[in-house]
C-alpha positions in Angstrom: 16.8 12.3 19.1 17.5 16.0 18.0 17.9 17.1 14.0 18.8 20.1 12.7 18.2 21.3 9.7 20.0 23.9 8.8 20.3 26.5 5.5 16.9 26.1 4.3 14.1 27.9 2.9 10.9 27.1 5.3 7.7 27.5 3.7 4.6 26.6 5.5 1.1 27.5 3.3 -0.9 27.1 6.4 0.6 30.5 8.5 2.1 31.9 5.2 5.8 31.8 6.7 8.3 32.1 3.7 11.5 32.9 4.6 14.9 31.5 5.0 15.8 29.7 8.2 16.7 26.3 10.3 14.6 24.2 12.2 15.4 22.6 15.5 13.7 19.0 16.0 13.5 17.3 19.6 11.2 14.4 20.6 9.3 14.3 17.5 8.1 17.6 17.2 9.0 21.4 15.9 11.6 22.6 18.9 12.1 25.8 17.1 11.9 27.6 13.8 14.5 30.4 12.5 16.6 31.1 15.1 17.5 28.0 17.0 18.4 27.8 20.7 22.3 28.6 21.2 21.9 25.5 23.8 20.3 23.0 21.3 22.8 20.7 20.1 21.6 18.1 17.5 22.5 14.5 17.2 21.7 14.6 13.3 22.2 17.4 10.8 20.6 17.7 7.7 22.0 21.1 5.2 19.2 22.3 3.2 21.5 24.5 0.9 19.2 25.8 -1.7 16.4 23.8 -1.1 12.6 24.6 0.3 11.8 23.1 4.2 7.7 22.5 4.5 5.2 20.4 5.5 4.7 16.6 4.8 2.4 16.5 2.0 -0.9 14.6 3.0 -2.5 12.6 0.3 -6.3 11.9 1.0 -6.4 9.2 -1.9 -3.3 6.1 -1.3 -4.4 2.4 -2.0 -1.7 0.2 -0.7 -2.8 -3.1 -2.2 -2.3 -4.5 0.9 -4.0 -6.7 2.0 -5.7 -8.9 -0.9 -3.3 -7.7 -4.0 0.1 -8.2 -2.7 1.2 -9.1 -6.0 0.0 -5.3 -7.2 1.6 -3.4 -4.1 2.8 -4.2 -0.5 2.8 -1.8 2.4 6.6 -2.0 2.6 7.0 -1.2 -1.5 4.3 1.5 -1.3 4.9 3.5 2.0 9.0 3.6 0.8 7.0 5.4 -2.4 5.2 7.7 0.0 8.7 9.2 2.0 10.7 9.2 -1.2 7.8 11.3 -2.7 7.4 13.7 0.2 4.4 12.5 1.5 4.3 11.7 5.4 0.2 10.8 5.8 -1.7 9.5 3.6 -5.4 8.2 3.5 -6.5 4.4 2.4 -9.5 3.3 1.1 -11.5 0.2 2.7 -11.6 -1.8 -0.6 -8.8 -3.8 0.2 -9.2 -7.9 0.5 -11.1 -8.4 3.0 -12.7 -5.3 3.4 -11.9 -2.7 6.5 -15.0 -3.2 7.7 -14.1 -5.0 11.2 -12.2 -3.5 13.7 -10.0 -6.1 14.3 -9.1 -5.8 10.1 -8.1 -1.8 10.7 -5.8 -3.1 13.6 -4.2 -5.3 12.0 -3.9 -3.0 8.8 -2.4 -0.3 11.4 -0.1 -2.3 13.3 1.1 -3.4 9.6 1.3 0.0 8.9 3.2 1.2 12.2 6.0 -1.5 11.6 7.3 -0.1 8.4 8.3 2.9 10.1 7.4 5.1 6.8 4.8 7.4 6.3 1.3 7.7 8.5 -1.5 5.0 7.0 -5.3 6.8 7.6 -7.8 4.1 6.9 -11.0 4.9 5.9 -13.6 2.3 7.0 -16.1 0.5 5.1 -19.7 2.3 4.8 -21.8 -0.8 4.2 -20.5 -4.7 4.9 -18.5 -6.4 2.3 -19.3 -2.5 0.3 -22.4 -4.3 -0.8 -24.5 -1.4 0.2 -26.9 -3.4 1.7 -26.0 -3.1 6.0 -24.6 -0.5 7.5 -20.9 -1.1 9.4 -19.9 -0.8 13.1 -19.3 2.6 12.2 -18.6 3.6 16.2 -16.4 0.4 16.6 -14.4 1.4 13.4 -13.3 5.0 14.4 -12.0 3.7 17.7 -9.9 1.1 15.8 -8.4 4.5 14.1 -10.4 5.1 10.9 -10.9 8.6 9.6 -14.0 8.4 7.9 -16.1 5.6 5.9 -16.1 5.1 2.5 -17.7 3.0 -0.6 -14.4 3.2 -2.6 -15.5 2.5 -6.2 -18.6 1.0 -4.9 -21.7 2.8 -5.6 -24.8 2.0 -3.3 -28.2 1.7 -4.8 -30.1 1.7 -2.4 -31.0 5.6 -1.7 -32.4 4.7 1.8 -29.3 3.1 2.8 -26.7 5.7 1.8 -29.5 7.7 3.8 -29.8 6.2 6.9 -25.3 5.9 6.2 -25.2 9.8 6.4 -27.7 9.9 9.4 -25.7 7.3 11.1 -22.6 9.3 10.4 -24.0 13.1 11.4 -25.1 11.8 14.9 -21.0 10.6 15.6 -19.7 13.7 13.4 -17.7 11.0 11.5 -17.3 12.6 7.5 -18.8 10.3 4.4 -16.1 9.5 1.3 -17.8 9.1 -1.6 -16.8 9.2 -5.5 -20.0 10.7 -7.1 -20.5 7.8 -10.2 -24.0 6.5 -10.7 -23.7 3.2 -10.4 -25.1 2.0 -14.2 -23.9 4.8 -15.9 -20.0 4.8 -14.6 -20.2 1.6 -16.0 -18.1 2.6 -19.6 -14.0 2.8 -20.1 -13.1 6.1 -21.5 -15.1 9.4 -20.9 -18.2 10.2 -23.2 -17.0 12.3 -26.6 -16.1 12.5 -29.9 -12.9 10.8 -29.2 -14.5 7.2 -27.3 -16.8 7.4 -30.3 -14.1 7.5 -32.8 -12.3 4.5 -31.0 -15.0 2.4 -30.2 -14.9 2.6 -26.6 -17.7 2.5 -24.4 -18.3 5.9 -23.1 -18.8 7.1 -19.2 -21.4 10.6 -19.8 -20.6 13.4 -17.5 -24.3 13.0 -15.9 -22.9 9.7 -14.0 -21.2 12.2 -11.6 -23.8 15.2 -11.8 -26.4 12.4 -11.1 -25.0 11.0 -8.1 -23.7 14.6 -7.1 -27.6 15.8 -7.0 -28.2 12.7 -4.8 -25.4 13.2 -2.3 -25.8 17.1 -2.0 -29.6 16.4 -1.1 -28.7 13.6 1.0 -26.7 16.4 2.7 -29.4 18.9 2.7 -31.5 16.1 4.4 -28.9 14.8 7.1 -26.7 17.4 8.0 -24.0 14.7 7.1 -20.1 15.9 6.6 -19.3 14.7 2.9 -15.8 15.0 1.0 -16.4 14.3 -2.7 -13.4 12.0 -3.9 -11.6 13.0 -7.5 -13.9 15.2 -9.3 -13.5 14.9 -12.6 -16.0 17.5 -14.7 -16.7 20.8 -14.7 -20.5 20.6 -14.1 -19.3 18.6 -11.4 -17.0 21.3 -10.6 -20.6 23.9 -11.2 -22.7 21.6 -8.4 -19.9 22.0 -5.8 -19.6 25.3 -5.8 -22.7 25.4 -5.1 -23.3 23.7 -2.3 -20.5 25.5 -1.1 -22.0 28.3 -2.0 -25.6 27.3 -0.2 -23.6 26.4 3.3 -23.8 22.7 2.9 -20.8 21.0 5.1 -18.9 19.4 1.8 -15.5 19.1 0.8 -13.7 17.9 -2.4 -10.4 16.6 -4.4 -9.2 16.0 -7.3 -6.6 14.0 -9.0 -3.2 14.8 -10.5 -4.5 12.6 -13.7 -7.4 14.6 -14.2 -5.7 18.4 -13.4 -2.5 17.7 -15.9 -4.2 15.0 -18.4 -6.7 14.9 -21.3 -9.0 12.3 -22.8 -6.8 12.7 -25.9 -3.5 11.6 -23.8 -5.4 8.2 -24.6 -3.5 8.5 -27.9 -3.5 4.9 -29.1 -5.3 2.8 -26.9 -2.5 3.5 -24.1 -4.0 1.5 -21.3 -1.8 3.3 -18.8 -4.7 5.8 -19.1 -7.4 3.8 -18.1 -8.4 5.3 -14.9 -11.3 5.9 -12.7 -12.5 8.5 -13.3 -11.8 8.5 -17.0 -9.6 11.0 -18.8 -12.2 13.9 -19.7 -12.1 17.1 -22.0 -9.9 20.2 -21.8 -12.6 22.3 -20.6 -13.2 19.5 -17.8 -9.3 19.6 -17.0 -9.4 24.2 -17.3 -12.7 24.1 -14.7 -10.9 21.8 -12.2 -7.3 23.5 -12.3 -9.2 27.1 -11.8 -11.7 25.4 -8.9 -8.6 23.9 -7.5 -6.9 27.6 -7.2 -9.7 29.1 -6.0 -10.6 26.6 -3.6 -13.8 25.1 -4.5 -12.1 22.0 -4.6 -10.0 21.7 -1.7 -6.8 19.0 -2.0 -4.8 17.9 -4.9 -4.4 14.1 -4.3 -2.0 11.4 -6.1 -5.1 8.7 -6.5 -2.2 6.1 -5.7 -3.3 2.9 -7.4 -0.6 0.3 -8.0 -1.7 -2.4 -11.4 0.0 -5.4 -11.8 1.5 -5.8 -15.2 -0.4 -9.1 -16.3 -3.6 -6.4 -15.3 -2.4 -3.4 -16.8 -1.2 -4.5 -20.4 -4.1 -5.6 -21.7 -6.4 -3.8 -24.4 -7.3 -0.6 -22.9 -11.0 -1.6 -22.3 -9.7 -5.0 -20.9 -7.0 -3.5 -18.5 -7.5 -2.7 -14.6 -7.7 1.1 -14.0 -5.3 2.6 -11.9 -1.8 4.5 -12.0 1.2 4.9 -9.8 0.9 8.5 -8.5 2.6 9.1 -4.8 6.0 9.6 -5.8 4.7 12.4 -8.7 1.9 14.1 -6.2 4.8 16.7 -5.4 6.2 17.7 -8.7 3.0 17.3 -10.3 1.7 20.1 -8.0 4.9 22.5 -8.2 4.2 22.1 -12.8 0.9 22.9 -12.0 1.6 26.3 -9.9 4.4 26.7 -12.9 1.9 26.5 -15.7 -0.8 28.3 -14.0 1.9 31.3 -13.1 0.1 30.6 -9.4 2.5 31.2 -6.2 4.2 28.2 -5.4 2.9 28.7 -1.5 -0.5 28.6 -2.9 -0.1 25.1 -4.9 1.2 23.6 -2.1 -1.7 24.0 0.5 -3.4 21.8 -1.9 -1.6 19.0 -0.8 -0.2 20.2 2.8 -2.9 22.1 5.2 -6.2 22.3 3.1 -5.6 18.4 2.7 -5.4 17.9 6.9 -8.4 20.2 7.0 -10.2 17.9 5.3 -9.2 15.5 7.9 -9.6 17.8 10.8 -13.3 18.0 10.2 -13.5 14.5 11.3 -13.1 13.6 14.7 -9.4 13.2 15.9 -8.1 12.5 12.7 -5.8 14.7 12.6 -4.3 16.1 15.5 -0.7 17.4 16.3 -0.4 20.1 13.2 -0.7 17.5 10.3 0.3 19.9 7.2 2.0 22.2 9.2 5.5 23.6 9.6 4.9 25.1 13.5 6.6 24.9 16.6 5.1 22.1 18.5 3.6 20.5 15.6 4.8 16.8 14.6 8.1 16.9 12.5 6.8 15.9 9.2 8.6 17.6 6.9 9.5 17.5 3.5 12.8 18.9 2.2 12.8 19.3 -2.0 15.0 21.2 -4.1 12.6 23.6 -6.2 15.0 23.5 -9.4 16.0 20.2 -9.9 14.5 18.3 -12.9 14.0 14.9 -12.8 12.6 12.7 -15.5 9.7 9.8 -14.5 11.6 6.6 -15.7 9.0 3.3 -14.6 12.0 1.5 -13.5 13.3 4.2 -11.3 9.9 4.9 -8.9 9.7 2.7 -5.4 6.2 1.8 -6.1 5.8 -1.8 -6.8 3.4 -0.9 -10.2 5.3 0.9 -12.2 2.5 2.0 -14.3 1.8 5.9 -14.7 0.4 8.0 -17.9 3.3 10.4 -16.9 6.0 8.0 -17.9 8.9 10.1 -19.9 7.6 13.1 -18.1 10.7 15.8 -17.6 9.1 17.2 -14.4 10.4 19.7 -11.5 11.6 19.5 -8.0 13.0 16.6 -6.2 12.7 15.4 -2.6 15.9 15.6 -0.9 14.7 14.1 2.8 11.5 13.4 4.4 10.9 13.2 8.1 8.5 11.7 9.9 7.9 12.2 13.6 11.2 13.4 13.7 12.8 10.7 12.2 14.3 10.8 8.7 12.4 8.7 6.8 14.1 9.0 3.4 17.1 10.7 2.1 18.3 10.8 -1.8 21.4 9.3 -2.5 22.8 13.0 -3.8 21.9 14.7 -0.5 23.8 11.3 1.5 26.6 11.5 -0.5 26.9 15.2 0.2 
């Protein structure tokens, strides 16, 4: 199949082309950018008339419910939520029911995956069996199956030697560790640590549960030599440790959530248990240190932290209800406010969610091959088409997702997706740009 897209403006934050042009697509990939071939002559057209051509976002945080919580999220409801929010890869964590940690599990989950015909599904696999932290996984076994990486999830491990002998186990293949820095008894509270959970009674999560276990994993590091990417910072002292480490050489990476860049503890407001999330809400100067590490790239990818919640789990008392929010059909327009209310380019808030994200993936074997992030010629045609000033208020009942639970509910936010490709194929189109 060949698609044209035609009258666009094509922005790719990984070479720093900004400029108007077309793009030719053949076989799945980037024929040509700009100036198309006078010979190529498209099966499909797609006009772009005021509207910005770049990469696929890639989203390193995506949990598809699927399988174990069908009646929270399905891979058919949630990868329809990934296209229709731009995003053409995304990342899943192993805590799914049963856990990704046999091979023939990530098959299956990838063959599921493959039949939707949506976005790309990344699965991290399962760092310890069962994510007991007691035996190490078939880590070997799992990357040939197609994971990226190997991950706790939510699940701490206390054992220091094991998460030890994980990272050793991990440096000798090159594979890279997930982890979410959370000591495992301290994390154990429902709102942040401050003056506001003390004032509403709610049990409090102190900011040393992540400098704690950040200590641990950055000697760990020191130790093994182990790849690490630190999952949804959420402090600034957390923010103070990576830079460090950065800073010292250490092979780490990290991301944070569009909860914790945009949101407050006081967005709690009155017990609204669509802000009960992991990690919890924290201060403003927690939410200033992470937007400024974000821009300066200390912390390298924006992600959604896609977590569908069934109703019957989500409206509860806030210290009763499941964490989690809807978040892949926002991850876009959350990132283009962001660059807004930081006056930052527009280019630059993108990478965060386009080619610094598949760099964090590149750093593990194989994962991501074929220009993931990139507009290029050659490179895979996952593209995302959005009009930069269209407006678009979050209404629950409007988003794909199956949970329609988000903290951003009401939100006026910018920039719509108009079309997203994947391999070439359009994925998704808005009903606007089909009727046009």
């Amino acid at each position: 199949m060949k698609l044209l897209i035609r009258n666009g403006h094509l922005l790719d934050p990984g070479s720093g082309l900004d400029a108007p042009g077309d793009v030719a697509i053949a076989d799945g990939r980037v024929l040509a950018l700009g100036q198309i071939p006078a010979d190529f002559e498209p099966t499909q057209t797609l006009d772009a008339q005021g509207c910005i051509v770049m990469p696929g976002l890639v989203d390193l945080a995506v949990r598809l419910r699927e399988p174990g919580h069908e009646h929270e999220g399905m891979l058919a409801s949630e990868l329809a939520a990934s296209v229709a929010g731009g995003v053409t890869s995304l990342v899943c964590p192993p805590d799914t029911d049963p856990v990704l940690d046999e091979p023939g599990l990530v098959e299956m989950l990838r063959f599921r995956a493959q039949s939707q015909h949506q976005a790309r599904v990344l699965p991290l696999g399962a760092l310890t069996r069962g994510l007991k932290g007691e035996v190490l996984t078939e880590m070997l076994q799992l990357f040939e199956a197609g994971c990226v990486g190997f991950s706790q999830a939510e699940v701490g491990i206390a054992n220091t030697q094991v998460l030890m002998r994980a990272m050793q186990y991990a440096r000798s293949f090159g594979y890279t560790v997930w982890l979410r820095p959370q000591e495992l008894h301290l994390g154990k509270g429902v709102a942040a640590s401050g003056p506001l959970a003390t004032r509403m009674g709610l049990s409090g999560v102190p900011v040393a549960a992540e400098t704690i276990a950040l200590h641990t994993i950055f000697e760990l590091v020191r130790a093994t030599g182990a790849r690490v990417h630190i999952c949804r910072l959420s402090s600034a002292a957390g923010v103070q440790l990576l830079r460090q480490a950065k800073a010292d050489g250490l092979p780490v990476t990290g991301d944070v959530s569009i909860n914790s860049l945009h949101l407050t503890d006081m967005d709690v407001g009155y017990f609204d248990s669509r802000t009960r999330l992991n990690p919890p809400l924290r201060q403003q100067r927690d939410r200033d240190a992470l937007r400024q590490a974000l821009q300066d790239g200390t912390i390298d990818a924006l992600v959604s932290d896609h977590m569908p919640v069934g109703a019957d789990e989500k409206e509860l008392p806030f210290a009763e209800a499941e964490p989690g929010a809807t978040g892949l059909e926002l991850l876009l327009s959350l990132a283009v406010k962001w660059a807004r209310d930081s006056d930052l380019p527009l280019v630059e808030a993108l990478a965060c969610v386009t080619n610094r994200s598949a760099a964090v993936l590149a750093a593990s074997q194989g994962a991501a091959q074929g220009g993931m992030g990139r507009l290029a010629v050659g490179a895979k045609a996952d593209i995302c088409v959005f009009d930069p000033q269209s407006a678009w208020t979050v209404q629950a009942d409007a988003l794909r997702s199956q949970s329609k639970h988000t903290p951003f509910s009401g939100y006026e936010l910018p920039a719509r997706v108009q079309a997203t490709l994947v391999g070439g194929r359009l994925a998704y189109q808005a009903a606007a740009a089909q009727a046009a």
